[in-house]
N, C-alpha and C positions, 0 to 999 in steps of 0.2 A: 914295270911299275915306275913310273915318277912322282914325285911331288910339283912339277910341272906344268903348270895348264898348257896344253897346249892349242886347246879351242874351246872358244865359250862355248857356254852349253846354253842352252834356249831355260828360262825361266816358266815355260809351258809343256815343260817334259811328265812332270806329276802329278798324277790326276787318283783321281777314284771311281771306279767301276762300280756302279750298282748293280746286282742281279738278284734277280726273286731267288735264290737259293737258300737256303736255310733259315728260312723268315727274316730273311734281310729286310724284307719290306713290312709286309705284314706279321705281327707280333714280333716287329724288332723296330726300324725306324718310323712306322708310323704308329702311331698316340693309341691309335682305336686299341680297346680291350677287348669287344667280345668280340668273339671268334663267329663264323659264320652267322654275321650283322642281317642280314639281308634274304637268308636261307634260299641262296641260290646256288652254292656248293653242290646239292642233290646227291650227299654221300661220295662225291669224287672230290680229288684236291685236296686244298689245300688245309688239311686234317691232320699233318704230320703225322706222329704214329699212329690213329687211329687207323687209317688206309696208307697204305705205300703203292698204288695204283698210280697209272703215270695222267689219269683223265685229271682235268680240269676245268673249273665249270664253263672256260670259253670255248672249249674245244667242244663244237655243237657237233652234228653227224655229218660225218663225210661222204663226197657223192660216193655211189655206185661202184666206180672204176676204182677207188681208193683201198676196198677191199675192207672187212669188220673193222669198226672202233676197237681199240684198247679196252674199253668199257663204255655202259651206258649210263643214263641217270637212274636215279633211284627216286622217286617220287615218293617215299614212303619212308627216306631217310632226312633228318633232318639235324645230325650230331653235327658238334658235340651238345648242341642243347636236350635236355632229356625235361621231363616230365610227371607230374606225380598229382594223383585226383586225392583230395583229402576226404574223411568220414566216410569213406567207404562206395562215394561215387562212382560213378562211371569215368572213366576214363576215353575223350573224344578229343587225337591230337593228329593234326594231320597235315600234308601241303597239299595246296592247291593254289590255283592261278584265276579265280572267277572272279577275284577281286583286288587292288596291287594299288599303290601310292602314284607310282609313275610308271608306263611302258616299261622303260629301261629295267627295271626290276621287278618280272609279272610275276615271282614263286611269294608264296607268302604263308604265314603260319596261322591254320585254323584250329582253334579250341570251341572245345563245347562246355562250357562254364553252368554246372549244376547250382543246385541251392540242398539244404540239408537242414531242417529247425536243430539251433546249438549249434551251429557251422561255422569260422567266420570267415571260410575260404572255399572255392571250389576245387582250383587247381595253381600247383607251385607249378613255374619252369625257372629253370634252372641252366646259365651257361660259366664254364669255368673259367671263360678265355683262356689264351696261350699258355698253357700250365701254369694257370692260376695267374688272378687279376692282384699285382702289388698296390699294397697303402701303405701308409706312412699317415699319423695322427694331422688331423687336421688338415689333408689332404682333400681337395675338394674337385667333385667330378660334374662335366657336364653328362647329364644323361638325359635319351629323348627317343621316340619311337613313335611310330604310326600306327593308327588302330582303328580297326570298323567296328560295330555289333550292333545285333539284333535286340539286344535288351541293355537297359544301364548296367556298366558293371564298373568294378572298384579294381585299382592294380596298383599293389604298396608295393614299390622295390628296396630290395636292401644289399646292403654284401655282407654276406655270411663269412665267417673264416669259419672254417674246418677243426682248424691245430685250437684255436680259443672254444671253439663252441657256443659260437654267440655273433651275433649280428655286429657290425663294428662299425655301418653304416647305416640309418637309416634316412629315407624323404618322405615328404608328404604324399599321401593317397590321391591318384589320379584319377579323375572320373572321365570316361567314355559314353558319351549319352548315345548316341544311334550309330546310323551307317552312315558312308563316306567317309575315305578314308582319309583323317587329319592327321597333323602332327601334336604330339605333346613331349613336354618338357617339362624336365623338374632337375635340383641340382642336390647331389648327394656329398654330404662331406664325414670324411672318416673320424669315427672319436678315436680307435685306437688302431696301435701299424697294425699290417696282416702279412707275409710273403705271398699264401696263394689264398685269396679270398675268390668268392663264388655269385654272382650276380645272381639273384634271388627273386621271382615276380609272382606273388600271390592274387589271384583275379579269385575276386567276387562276385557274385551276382547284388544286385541292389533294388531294394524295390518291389513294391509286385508285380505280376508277371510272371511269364514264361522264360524259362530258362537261355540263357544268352548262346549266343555261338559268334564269336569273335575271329576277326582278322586281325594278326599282326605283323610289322614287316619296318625292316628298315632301323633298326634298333641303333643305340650308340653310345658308347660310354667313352668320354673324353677328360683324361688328367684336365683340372685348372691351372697347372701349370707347363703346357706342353705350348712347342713354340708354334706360333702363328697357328696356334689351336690346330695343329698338325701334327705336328712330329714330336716324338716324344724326346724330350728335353737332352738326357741323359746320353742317348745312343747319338743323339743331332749332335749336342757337343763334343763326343768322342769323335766323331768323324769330322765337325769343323777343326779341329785342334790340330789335324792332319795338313793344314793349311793347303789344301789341293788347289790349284790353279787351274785346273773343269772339272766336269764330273761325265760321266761317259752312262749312257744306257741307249737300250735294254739289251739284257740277254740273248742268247740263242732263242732258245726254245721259245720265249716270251714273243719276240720278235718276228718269228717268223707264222709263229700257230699251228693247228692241226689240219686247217684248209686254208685256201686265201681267204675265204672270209673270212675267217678267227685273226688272221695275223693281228700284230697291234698296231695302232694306226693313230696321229699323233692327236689329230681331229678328235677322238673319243675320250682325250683326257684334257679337254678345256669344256669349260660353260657348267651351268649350273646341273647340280646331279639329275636333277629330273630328266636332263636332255641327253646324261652322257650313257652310252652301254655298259653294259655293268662287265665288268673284268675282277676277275677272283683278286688281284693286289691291288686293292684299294688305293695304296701310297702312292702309284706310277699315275693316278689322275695330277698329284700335287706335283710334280716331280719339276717342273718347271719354277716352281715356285721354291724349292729344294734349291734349284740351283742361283738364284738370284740370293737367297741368304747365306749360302755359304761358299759358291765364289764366284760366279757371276759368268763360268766360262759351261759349254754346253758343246760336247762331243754326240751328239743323235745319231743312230745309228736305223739305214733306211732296210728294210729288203730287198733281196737281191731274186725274185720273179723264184722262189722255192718258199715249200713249205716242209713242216715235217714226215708228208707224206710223198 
């Protein structure tokens, strides 16, 4: 040991490694709250304790030679969002892919939305995000979602907290007049804080008519205060603060996929989402964008002609 220099050291030696590991990405650096947005998870992935399975919704089926998947999809799982038919209805909640916002994301969430005289709801869904969605009073969220149906229906979101017992957010009633699938938007701001509030959508039926059967897909719920309407503020800052001189991704596993197709491939995370494939961490589309605000240097790591199989 000396106190001695005796060779500069390079000012590009410390950096930070991103990897999808422990909701580094998703339910950690990136903004998004609900948890399986898009319901293409299909029961594998990225579920933290709910599944400890090593599938992923990229890891489609591997040829032949590869020998059994880890797991398959589950088309009949769509956690963590659950569901509930009010007054006594029928209960009709399901995925399918007959109808979708864009290619890139065909699974979508189908409800069968009853009516009931004295009803003012057919059916709650219900998601918690990453153990539970945090507010802070006067916090204000963008929130937005895609949606088809067969009949008008009404869909009032809120965030429930749990620990209060009471809604602590509410927005305005959104109406869905027919099929094809649009976007809607509406902005939720918190009256009182929450730790783990519950993202709350009450669908109506509206009107006369026959009972609705709705598409939904694409979902989002984004802090007003997250940077570059991306990353959520808190965790960005903690890692800028690191003053890293690049930032290095992706991971093993990430990087390489369950086939060559799966690998990750950089082309899929530019251009507007309709055009990009859907990859379970959402945050690795922005990741370029990550690195221009916080320091400007970009270590990408390519494949090397293997996969995880």
């Amino acid at each position: 040991m000396t106190n001695r220099q005796r060779h500069p050291l390079s000012p590009h030696l410390f950096g930070a490694f991103i990897e999808e590991l422990n909701f580094v990405g998703d339910g950690g650096l990136f903004a998004e709250q609900i948890r399986n947005p898009g319901f293409e998870a299909l029961g594998r992935g990225n579920l933290g304790e709910l599944n400890h399975s090593r599938c992923t919704s990229w890891q489609w089926a591997p040829p032949p030679w590869a020998g059994p998947p880890p797991c398959l999809p589950d088309h009949d799982d769509f956690r963590p969002w659950s569901a509930e038919a009010l007054c006594g209805l029928p209960l009709a909640v399901s995925l399918d892919n007959s109808t979708h916002p864009f290619p890139t994301n065909p699974v979508a969430l189908r409800v069968g939305v009853g009516r009931k005289a004295g009803c003012e709801g057919g059916v709650v869904l219900r998601n918690p995000g990453f153990w539970g969605i945090a507010a802070r009073p006067s916090l204000a969220f963008n929130f937005s979602f895609w949606a088809s149906t067969t009949a008008p229906i009404a869909v009032s979101p809120t965030l429930w907290c749990p620990a209060l017992g009471r809604s602590i957010a509410t927005a305005a009633t959104v109406s869905v007049a027919g099929p094809g699938c649009a976007p809607q938007a509406v902005p939720l701001r918190a009256q009182e804080g929450c730790d783990a509030a519950v993202l709350s959508l009450t669908l109506a039926s509206v009107g006369p008519g026959d009972d609705a059967v709705t598409h939904l897909d694409g979902f989002s719920l984004i802090p007003g205060d997250a940077v570059a309407g991306i990353f959520r503020r808190d965790v960005f800052e903690a890692v800028r603060s690191l003053r890293p001189t690049f930032l290095r991704f992706p991971g093993g596993s990430f990087l390489e996929g369950y086939t060559f197709e799966t690998r990750w491939n950089w082309k899929n995370a530019i251009g507007p989402r309709a055009v990009r494939r859907t990859i379970i961490a959402g945050i690795w589309v922005a990741f370029f964008q990550e690195c221009q605000l916080i320091s400007g240097a970009i270590i990408l790591r390519t494949g090397a002609a293997r996969t995880l199989q």
